[in-house]
Steps between C-alpha positions, in 0.01 A plus 500: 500500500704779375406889591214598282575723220373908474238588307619810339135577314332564857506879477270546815454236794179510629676710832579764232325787311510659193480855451090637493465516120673165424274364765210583365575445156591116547195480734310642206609220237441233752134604494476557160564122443282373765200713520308305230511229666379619833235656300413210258440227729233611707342646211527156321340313798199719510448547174472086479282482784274767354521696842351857460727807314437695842680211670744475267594865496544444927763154473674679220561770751529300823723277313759820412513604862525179688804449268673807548468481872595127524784685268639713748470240752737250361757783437499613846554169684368614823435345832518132263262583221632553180842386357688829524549451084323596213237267488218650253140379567211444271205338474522124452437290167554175723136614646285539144343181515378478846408828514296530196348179672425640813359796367227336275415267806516725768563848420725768525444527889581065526827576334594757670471261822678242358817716415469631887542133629713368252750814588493368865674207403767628317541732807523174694725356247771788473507460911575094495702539186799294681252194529495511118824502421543141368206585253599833373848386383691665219339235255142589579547880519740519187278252310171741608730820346533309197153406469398892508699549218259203331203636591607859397661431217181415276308814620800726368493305153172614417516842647816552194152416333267712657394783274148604329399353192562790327855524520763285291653244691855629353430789782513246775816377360701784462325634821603176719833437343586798494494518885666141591813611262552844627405369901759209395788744390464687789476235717846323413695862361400761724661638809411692784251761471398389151467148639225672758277588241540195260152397621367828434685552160394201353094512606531901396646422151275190433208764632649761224495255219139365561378863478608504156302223394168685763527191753535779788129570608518911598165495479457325813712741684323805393170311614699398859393757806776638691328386833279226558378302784251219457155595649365110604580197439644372809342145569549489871563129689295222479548325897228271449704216383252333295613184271633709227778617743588131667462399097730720368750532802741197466554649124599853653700380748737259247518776263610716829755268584661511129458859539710483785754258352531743208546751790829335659655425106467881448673621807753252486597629205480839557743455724686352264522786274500750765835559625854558369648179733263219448349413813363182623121533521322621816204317599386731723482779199260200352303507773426856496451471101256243583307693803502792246334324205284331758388892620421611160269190463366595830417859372371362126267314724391790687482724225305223312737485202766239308724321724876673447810299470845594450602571146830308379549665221700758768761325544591515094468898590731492788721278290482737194535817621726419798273716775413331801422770743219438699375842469493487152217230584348737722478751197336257294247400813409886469467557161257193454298656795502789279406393169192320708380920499613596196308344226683726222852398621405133492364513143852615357640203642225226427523674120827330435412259240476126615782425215747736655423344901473170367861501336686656783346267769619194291850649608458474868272169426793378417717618738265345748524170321874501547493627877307226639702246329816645676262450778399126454894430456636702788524197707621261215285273267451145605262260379253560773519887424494481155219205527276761680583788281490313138150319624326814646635776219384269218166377656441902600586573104269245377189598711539867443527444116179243515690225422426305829118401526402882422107418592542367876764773583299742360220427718665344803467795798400754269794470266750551775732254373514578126773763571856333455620626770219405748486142379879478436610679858303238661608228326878580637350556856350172508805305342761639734216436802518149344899489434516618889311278668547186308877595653574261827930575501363773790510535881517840694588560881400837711716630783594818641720790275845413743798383394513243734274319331731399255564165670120410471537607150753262385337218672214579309694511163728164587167320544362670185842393293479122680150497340606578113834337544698832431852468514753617828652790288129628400366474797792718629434705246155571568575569857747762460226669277251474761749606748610858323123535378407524887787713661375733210165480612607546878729742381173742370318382829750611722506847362103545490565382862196230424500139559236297306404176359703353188375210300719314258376250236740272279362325193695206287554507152676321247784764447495701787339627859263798550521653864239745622525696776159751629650727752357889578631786309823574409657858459651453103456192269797220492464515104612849481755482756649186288479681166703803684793262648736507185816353556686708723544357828691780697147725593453624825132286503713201436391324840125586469544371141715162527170314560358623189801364297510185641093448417619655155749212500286229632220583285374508157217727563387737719186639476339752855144591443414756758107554605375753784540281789697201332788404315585197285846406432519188249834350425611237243807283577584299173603127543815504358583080458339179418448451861402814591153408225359164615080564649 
């Protein structure tokens, strides 16, 4: 594990902040390419379920807010809700099905109370995220990333389409290529400020060219009011729980949970992309992503609107314009609220023509794509891993394309499952759940956080090793792992002058042992402090640090997932000789 590169195309951490203007601007873009959505969906839902306009006119609006507050609360991170990132919300496509469902059924008022309790959960989720841990592994979040690209990548093929009969369809070529090549020079040529305003650049000049050809509506801006509020329309709550709501709530709550899993992908990888030394990820900045998203379902609910979910598609931004400051999210949280008012401002940007949006999203699409495959082989591809991920992707592929028995996932739970990357995400949750506890090579023992408990430790391990025949020098091996993995664990203790419980689990496998150790929190992550060690021996934290070489040494994997309240430290020791493999 050698010290992790720089990334020199972070030009703002999210701790830092651009000057006023450039804040703005690249707040500004981000909207531009995401406002559609946040508009579309809802409008697509109730439009389907024949709801009235008045109602329509309210979710469009509700929809707008919720997202720009839930906005602003995942930039600022505070007292653990939100991910302290740029973590965009809109409403949700995942939800289309069930909630066209629910309203027909039910009503607006039914639906709203089924996106109240369905929020709850994820709220419940985000706090017992550690519980989940062996689910929500880099295959199923990496493979769910990869499956939004699937499920997107359709919807931006035929907006490249999308223009009125009228117009030639050579407008929505030049339109939509001309975009993707001028977004794709910028992309890989420019630098610096330029690079900033790629994404602007390209949509603007795509934008240009389409008004040649009359694709840019102006018409509907002049008609646009400069201030409008909606009048009605808000449904209100429906608490009688009739059988509608019990009917439709196991649907809502899965598609929550995917939600939710889409939730932890995205802010795993915006913390990827986020700062100039990669960092190992920070569950507890998932959690707060999590409580976040689970909030603005929480207020979609009581505003009666479209569920919200993050929007992935920012981490291509972050990634492409190389501005991570949370306030820049902040920015963009306030000028959504403010488009919500300004009916004229929002019609310049839902003008662009679908050719222009459609090309430039196919860039970050992509970008996505590639992202959660890094993610997926972070840990190293096996035949288990790549099992779950090659089953799950291609099943989640096939149903969202029709290919898989189109009529009984069309109608199973309101058409929940037709969406790849419901069906597919769930797939690769109940595989690994399967994989896991199909596993027997696994005993754990609980004691106190003390180092003199090593001695019941290694009893524990010598009767473990006795049981899969490892060999002397292995077990040794694992030993002195489990030995420097708790005097750095009692090291942390001693100086949050805490004692607590420690639990350590060991699990068999044909190449190698995994060691787990839950503990309480821990001041910095064991990843990082690996990844800053180098090779220079003579530093004044040379004591503190000689446990952290030696588990560097022992070890062919470290991996310290830290949670508010808990930390996991997992370890792999590889068996090095024919001895060292026989189960």
């Amino acid at each position: 594990m050698d010290t992790l590169p720089s990334d020199p195309e972070i030009l703002y951490q999210p701790d830092e902040s651009p000057p006023l203007f450039l804040n703005l601007g690249l707040a500004l873009q981000m909207v531009m390419l995401s406002i559609g959505g946040i508009v579309l969906t809802p409008a697509i839902i109730i439009r389907a379920a024949d709801a009235s306009t008045e109602y329509l006119v309210w979710a469009v609006f509700a929809a707008v807010v919720v997202s720009g507050i839930s906005t602003i609360i995942q930039a600022l991170g505070k007292f653990r809700i939100g991910a302290g990132h740029i973590l965009l919300m809109g409403t949700s496509g995942a939800f289309i099905g069930v909630c066209i469902g629910a309203i027909v059924e039910g009503g607006p008022a039914v639906m709203a109370t089924l996106v109240i309790i369905s929020s709850l959960i994820q709220i419940i989720f985000a706090r017992s995220l550690s519980k989940f841990r062996h689910i929500l592994t880099p295959t199923v979040t990496g493979t769910v990333i990869m499956l939004i690209a699937v499920t997107v990548m359709p919807i931006l093929f035929d907006m490249i389409l999308e223009i009125p009969e009228e117009f030639p369809l050579s407008s929505a070529a030049v339109s939509a290529t001309s975009t993707l090549v001028i977004t794709l020079i910028l992309t890989i040529k420019a630098k610096n400020i330029l690079r900033l305003w790629a994404p602007m650049i390209g949509v603007i000049s795509g934008t240009i060219i389409s008004a040649f050809y009359g694709l840019y509506d102006t018409q509907a801006i002049i008609d646009a009011d400069w201030i409008g509020l909606p009048t009605g329309g808000f449904p209100g709550i429906d608490l009688s729980f009739s059988p509608v709501f019990w009917a439709f709530l196991p649907a809502f709550v899965f598609v929550t949970i995917i939600g939710a899993i889409e939730t932890v992908g995205d802010s795993i990888a915006i913390q990827k992309v986020s700062w100039r030394n990669r960092r190992a990820p920070d569950f507890r900045t998932v959690q707060g992503a999590l409580s976040a998203d689970g909030i603005g379902n929480f207020l979609s609910g009581m505003f009666g609107t479209i569920p919200n979910t993050t929007y992935s598609t920012t981490v291509s931004i972050v990634e492409l314009t190389g501005v991570a400051s949370k306030s820049c999210g902040i920015a963009i949280g306030g000028i959504i609220i403010f488009l919500s008012i300004n009916p004229k401002f929002l019609a310049v940007i839902l003008a662009i023509p679908s050719p222009v949006v459609g090309a430039f999203l196919i860039v970050l699409v992509a970008m996505l794509f590639i992202l959660g495959m890094k993610i997926v082989l972070q840990d190293g591809l096996n035949y288990k891993t790549g099992l779950i991920c090659g089953i799950s992707f291609w099943v989640g592929v096939g149903i969202q394309n029709g290919d898989i028995f189109p009529g009984f996932f069309n109608e199973f739970a309101a058409g929940a499952f037709k969406n790849g990357m419901v069906s597919g995400g769930l797939i690769a949750i109940a595989l690994t759940l399967i994989s896991d506890f199909s596993f027997r090579g696994r005993q754990r023992i609980q004691t106190k956080l003390d180092i003199s408990v090593f001695d019941e430790l290694r009893g524990f391990i010598d009767n473990f090793s006795k049981k899969f025949s490892w060999s002397s020098d292995f077990t040794l091996r694992v030993e002195a792992a489990v030995e420097e993995a708790l005097l750095i664990l009692c090291d942390e203790s001693k100086e949050d002058n805490k004692e607590g419980a420690l639990q350590l689990s060991i699990k068999n496998e044909p190449s190698q042992a995994t060691l787990e150790f839950y503990a309480g929190d821990s001041k910095e992550n064991l990843e990082d402090r690996i990844a800053l060690l180098g090779t220079d021996i003579s530093t004044p934290d040379i004591e503190r640090d000689f446990s952290v070489r030696m588990l560097k040494h022992l070890t062919t994997s470290v991996r310290h997932e830290r949670y508010h309240g808990t930390e996991i430290l997992i370890l792999k020791v590889q068996k090095s000789s024919a001895s060292d493999v026989r189960i």
